[in-house]
Structure formats: C-alpha cells, structure tokens
C-alpha positions in Angstrom: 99.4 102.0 82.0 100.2 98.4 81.3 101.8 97.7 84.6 98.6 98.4 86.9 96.1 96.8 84.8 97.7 93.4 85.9 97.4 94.2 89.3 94.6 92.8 90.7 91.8 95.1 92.6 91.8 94.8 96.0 88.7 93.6 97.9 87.5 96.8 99.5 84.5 99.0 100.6 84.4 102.1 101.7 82.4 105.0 103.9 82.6 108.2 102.5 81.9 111.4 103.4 81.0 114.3 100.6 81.0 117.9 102.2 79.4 120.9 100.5 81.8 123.9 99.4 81.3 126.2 102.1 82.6 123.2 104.8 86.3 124.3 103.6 88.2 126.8 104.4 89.4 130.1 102.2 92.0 129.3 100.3 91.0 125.0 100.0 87.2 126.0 99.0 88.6 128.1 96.1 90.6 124.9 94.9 87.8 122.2 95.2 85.5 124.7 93.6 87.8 125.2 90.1 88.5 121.2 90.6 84.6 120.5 90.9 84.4 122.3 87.7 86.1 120.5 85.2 85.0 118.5 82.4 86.3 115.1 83.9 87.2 114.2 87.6 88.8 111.2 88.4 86.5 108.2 89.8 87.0 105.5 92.3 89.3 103.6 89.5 91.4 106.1 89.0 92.5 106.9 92.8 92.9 102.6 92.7 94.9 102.9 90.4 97.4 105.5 91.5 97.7 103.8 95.3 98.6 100.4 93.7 101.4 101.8 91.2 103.0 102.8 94.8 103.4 99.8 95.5 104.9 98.8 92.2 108.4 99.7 92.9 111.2 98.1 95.7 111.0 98.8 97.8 107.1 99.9 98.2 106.0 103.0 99.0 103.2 102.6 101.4 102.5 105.8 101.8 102.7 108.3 99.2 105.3 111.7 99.3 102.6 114.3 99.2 99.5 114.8 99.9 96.5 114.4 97.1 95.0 117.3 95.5 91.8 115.2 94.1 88.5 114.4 95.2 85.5 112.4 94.3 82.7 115.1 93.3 79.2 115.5 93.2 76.2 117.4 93.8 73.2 117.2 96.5 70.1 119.3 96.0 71.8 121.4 93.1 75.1 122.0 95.8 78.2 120.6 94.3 79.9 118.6 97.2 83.1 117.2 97.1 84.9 113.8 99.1 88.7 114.2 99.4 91.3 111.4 98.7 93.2 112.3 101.3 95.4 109.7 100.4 98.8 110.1 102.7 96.6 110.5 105.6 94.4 107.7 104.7 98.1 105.6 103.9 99.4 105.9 107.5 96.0 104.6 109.2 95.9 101.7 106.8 99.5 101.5 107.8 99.1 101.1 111.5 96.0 98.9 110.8 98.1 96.5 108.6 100.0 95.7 111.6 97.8 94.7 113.6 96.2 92.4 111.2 99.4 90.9 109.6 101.9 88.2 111.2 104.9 90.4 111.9 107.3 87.5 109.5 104.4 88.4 106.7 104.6 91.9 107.2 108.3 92.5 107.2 108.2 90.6 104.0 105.4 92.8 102.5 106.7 95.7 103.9 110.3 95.8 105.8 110.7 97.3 109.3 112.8 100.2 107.7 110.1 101.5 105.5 107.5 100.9 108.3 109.8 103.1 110.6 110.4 105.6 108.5 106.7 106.2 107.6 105.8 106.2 111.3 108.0 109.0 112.1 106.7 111.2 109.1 103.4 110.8 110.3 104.0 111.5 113.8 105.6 114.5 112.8 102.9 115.7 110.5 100.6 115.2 113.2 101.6 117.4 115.7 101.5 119.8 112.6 98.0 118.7 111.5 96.2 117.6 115.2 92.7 117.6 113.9 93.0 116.0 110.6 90.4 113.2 109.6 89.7 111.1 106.9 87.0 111.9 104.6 87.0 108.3 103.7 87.1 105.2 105.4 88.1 101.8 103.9 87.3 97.7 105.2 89.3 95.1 103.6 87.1 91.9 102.6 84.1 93.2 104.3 81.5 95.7 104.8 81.5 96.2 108.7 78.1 95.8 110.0 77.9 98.9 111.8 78.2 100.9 108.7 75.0 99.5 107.6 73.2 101.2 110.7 73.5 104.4 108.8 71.5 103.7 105.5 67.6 102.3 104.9 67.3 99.8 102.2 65.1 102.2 100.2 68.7 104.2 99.7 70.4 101.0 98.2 71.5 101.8 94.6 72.4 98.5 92.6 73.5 98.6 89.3 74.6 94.2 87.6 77.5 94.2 85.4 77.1 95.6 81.9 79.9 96.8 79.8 81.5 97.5 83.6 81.3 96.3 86.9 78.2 95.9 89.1 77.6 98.9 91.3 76.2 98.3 95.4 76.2 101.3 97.2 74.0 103.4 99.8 73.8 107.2 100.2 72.1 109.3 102.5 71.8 112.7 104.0 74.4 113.4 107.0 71.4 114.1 109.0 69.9 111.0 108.8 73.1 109.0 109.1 73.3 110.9 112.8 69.6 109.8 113.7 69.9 106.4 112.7 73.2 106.6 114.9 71.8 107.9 117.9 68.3 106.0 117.7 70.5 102.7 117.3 72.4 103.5 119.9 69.9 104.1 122.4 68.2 100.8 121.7 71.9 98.8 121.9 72.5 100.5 125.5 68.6 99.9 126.7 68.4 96.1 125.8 71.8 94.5 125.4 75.4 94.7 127.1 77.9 96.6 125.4 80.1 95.0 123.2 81.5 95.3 119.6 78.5 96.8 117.7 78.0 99.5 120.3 81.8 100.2 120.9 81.8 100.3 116.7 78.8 102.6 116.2 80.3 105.1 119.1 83.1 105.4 116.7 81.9 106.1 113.6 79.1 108.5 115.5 82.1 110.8 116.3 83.7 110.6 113.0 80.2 111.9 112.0 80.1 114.5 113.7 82.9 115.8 112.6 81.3 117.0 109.2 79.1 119.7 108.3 75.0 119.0 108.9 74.7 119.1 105.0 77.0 116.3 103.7 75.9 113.0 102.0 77.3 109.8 103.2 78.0 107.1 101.4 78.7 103.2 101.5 80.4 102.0 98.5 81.3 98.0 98.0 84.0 98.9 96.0 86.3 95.8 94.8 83.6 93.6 96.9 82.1 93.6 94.0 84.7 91.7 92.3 83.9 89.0 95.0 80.8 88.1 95.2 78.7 86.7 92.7 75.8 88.6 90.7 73.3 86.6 92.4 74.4 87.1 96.1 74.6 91.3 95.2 71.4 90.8 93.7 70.3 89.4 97.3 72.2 91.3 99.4 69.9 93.2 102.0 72.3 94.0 104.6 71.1 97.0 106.1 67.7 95.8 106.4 68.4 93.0 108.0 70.4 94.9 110.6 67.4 97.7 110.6 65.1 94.5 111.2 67.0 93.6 114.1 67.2 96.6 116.0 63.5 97.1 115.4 63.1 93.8 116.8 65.1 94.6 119.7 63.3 97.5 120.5 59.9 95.8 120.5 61.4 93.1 122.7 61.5 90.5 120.6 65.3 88.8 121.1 65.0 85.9 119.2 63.7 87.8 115.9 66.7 90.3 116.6 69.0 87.1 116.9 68.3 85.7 113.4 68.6 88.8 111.9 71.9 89.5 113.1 72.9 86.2 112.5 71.8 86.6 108.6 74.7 89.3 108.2 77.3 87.7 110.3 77.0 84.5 108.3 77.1 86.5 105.1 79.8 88.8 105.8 82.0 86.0 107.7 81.4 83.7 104.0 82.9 87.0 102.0 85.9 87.3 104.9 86.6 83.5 104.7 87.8 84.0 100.4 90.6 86.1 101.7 92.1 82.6 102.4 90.8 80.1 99.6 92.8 79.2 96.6 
C-alpha cells in the first residue's frame, strides 16, 4: 500500500459511540456478532486508511459507493460492543460540512461542483430511504470541540507517549454518565449564563445521545491530533477538567474562576486550530 502511506494523516478527533449486541436489529446483530469474533478487526488506522485512498483517484471520490461492513470492537463488563464505520453516511455530513467551511474557489478546486452535485442527490435519495439513520461516530477537524469534553471526568483520561507507535489521548465512559454529565451541565449553563454556543453545542450532542442504548461506552479519541501537538503539551493536556472546573465554578457562583478556566481551553484549542494555517 505504497500510495497511502505518503499521504499524510489528517488532523482529527473523534466521538464515538460503541453499542452492545442486542442494540441491533435481527439480521445486523448476527453480522457484528461473527465480525466481533474474528482473530483481527481493523483499528482506527485502517478505516484512515481506506477513506484517504478515495481520494486518490481524479476525480475524488468523496463519498464512497457502498456502505461499510466494519466496525471498531470492544468489550464493556465482559459484553462485546461494537462502533460502526458507517462511512458513506459519515462521507455526506463531512461533505455538507466542508462547504460551509471551505471558500467555494478552494472547494471547486478540491472537489468540483459536479461531484458535489451528484453526491448530494444520492444522499438525498438514500435518506428518504433511511430517515432515522445516525452516525455512530463523530469527527472535528483540528480540534477537539469543547463541549465533548463535558461528557468525560479526568480520572477517565487514558494517555499512552509515543513508543514503537503513536501517543494515545482518549477518554471513555459509560453512556449513562455521559447523559448525567449532559444534563447536570446543562442545567448550570441555563441557571447562570445566557445561551450561546456551549449550550446550543451540548443540546446537540445530548440528542445524539440519546439516541443509543443506556448500556453503550462513549468515547473521545484525539486521533491524528496527536500528530500535532507535541509530547509535552498531551502530557499536559487536562481539558476536561478544566471545563469540569468551570462549571463547578459556575455553579458555586464564582464567575471569574469559571472565566479563567474556560479561557485555559479556548487558548489551547484556538493554538492547535491556528497550525491548520502555518507553514
């Protein structure tokens, strides 16, 4: 595969979602539970790996023919729960997120208006076919959006430094608690400050929640972040208890405490969204 390992890893995290077996229908559970139990299932690298050569050939194919029939896998409390790639699906969201966030000269360059027009009409087909379909996975270019971080305690942060691979940051936590941590923050937001971004954000991902099963882990993942940041500033990274610290602070009235804790992550995360652009 000599062709993708030139191209570089894009700068992504993601918010995933892993639901036990008996979420899925008859005949899908069947087919996750033979694909949970082979010797090797693909990791994070691997589904990297097969978006990118997509966008090898010209033109690019920005979102892929059929739908994927792998998963991420593993198991909670002796239940084998599996996150689905989901990957056409996930390709038309990133799609109509691109042009939002693209100058349209850029983005008829990247992509032309043809192959953005035809894609758009295959997915607004499939989704009067599919109406209830959601992700199980959720991607951020260049950051880690803050309110993802409302959903994880810093005693669930798993950080592994480079070795023979790359460093590891992620967080993982029982569905249950990443709905309780929604709703508490969400409570405090409403009872102390306007609404604005933050709330608007956390409102959102509380629904996507919710459309789960109670038993699921979630999970933040920095991805190709990692390939960003230094070992030091991972090493230091505390981002969900700074943003814990600052709701607590809210709630116990103290605004300028909550203020320099929110600052700390928008400085840090606005640094890591500002190398998108440097040389």
């Amino acid at each position: 595969m000599p062709a993708l390992s030139s191209v570089l890893i894009p700068y992504a995290a993601y918010l995933r979602v892993y639901e036990p077996l008996a979420a899925f229908p008859e005949p899908e559970r069947r087919h996750w539970a033979r694909y949970a139990g082979r010797e090797h299932t693909p990791t994070a690298q691997d589904e990297l790996r097969r978006s990118l050569a997509d966008l090898l050939p010209t033109p690019p194919v920005p979102v892929p023919v059929h739908e994927s029939g792998d998963a991420f896998v593993t198991e909670v409390d002796g239940v084998v729960c599996v996150c689905p790639w989901r990957t056409r699906l996930r390709g038309w969201l990133a799609l109509e997120e691109l042009s939002e966030q693209l100058p349209a000269a850029l983005l008829d360059a990247v992509l032309p208006p043809v192959v953005r027009g035809q894609a758009a009409a295959d997915y607004q087909q499939w989704r009067e076919r599919n109406p209830d379909a959601r992700p199980w996975i959720r991607t951020a270019l260049w950051q880690v959006p803050v309110r993802w971080f409302v959903l994880f305690s810093d005693a669930e942060r798993e950080y592994e430094p480079a070795g023979p691979a790359a460093s590891v940051l992620r967080y993982r936590t029982p569905m249950v608690q990443a709905r309780r941590r929604v709703a508490r923050a969400l409570k405090t937001l409403r009872e102390t400050i306007d609404e604005g971004q933050l709330t608007e954000g956390l409102v959102d991902v509380g629904r996507w929640l919710e459309e789960f099963h109670p038993r699921s882990l979630v999970e933040l993942d920095y991805g190709g972040l990692v390939h960003a940041l230094t070992g030091p500033q991972l090493a230091e990274d505390r981002s969900a208890a700074d943003l814990a610290a600052g709701i607590a602070a809210l709630q116990a009235g103290d605004g300028e405490g909550a203020g320099e804790a929110y600052a700390r992550l928008v400085e840090r995360w606005r640094a890591v969204r500002h190398l998108q652009f440097a040389n």
